[in-house]
Residue, then its C-alpha position, 0 to 999 in steps of 0.5 A: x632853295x629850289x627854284x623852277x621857271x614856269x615858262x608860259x609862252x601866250x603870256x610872255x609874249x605881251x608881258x612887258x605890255x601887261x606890266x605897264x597896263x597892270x603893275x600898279x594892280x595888288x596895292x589893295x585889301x588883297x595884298x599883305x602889306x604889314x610889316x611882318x609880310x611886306x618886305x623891301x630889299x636892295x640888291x646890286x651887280x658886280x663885275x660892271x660899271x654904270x649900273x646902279x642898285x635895284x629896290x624891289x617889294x616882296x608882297x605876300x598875296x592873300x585869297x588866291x587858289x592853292x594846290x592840294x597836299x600831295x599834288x604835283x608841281x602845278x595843279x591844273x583846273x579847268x574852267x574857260x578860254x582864260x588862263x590864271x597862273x599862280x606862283x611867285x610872280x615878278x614885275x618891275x619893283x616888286x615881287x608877288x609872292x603866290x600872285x597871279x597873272x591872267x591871261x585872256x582868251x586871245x593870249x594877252x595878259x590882262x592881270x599881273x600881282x596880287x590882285x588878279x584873283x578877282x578877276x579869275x573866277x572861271x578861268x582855267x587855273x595852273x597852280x605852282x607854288x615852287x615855280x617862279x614867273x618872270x617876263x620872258x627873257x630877249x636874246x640880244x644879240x645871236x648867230x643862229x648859224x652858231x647854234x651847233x657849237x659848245x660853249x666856251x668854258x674859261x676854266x678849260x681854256x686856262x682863263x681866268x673866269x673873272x677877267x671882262x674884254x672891253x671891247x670884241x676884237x679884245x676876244x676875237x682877236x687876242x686885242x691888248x694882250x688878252x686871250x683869244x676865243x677860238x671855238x668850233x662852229x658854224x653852219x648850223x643845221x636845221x636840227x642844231x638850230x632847234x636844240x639851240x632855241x630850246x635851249x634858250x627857250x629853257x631859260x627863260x627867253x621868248x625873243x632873239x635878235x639873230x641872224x639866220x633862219x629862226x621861227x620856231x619856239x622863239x620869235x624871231x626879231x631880225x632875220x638878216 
């Protein structure tokens, strides 16, 4: 199945916000919830410890706006300084399948779920029914400085792509009998640092925590 990210920068940035205030929105006449267009699932990690498996509840959102035959990826309407995105929307537990996230005028999101039609009449409206819209993305732990570098493949390098350090002098130092990553980079240009944040702005990040000079696409959470 493809699946393509919509990437709505006003609306991620206070996503996280907007879940708690709105998550328990969608549990009403508007939201499918039979058997036959409700579903839950379990899904579970591998390759670490400690974590546990997550249940979440796929919901089927009935009344929202649908793109015409024939119309691109998203169909866009114009209406007011509002902005309702519909897609496949996720939020902690639950997945809103054609749901909605409304965003107002100053770019908080207001609505999040099945439910938010109700409140978008008016609004200008982006319909993508192949997309998928998450909370965006942090970037933990970054050195922006190292944003011209490749990234490093264990396959090229003769590693086995399985294999997990333990800890970071395991690869930065050949530790315990492990192999040592040893790859180019360092003082990134003010254009390495740019294609570097878009890359992962494409992905699906809005934040980071790095270290250097950074304040484009990304907001940047520590600067030293």
């Amino acid at each position: 199945m493809n699946v393509r990210i919509l990437c709505c920068a006003a609306a991620f940035s206070t996503y996280a916000m907007a879940v708690a205030a709105c998550g328990s929105k969608g549990a009403d006449d508007n939201a499918a919830t039979s058997t036959a267009e409700s579903t839950s699932s379990t899904s579970s990690g591998t390759g670490g410890s400690g974590g546990g498996a997550s249940e979440f509840t796929v919901e089927s959102c009935k009344g929202a706006p649908v793109a015409a035959p024939g119309d691109a990826t998203c169909a866009v309407t114009a209406g007011d300084a509002r902005l309702f995105v519909v897609a496949d929307v996720l939020y902690p537990g639950h997945v809103a399948e054609h749901g909605g996230v409304l965003i107002d005028a100053s770019g908080s999101i207001t609505c999040v779920g099945c439910d938010c039609v109700k409140e978008a009449a008016g609004a200008t409206t982006v319909i993508c029914p192949d997309a998928v819209v998450s909370p965006g993305l942090i970037n933990a732990h970054d050195h922006v400085g190292w944003m011209n570098g490749k990234p490093w493949v264990a396959e090229a390098a003769s590693v086995d792509p399985a294999l997990r350090w333990e800890q970071r002098h395991d690869w930065r130092k050949g530790k315990r009998g492990n192999p040592k990553i040893t790859v180019a980079g360092g003082s990134a240009t003010t254009t390495d640092k740019i294609w570097g944040e878009l890359r992962f702005a494409l992905s699906g990040a809005t934040a980071t925590f790095g270290s250097g000079d950074l304040g484009g696409l990304l907001r940047p959470r520590c600067d030293r």
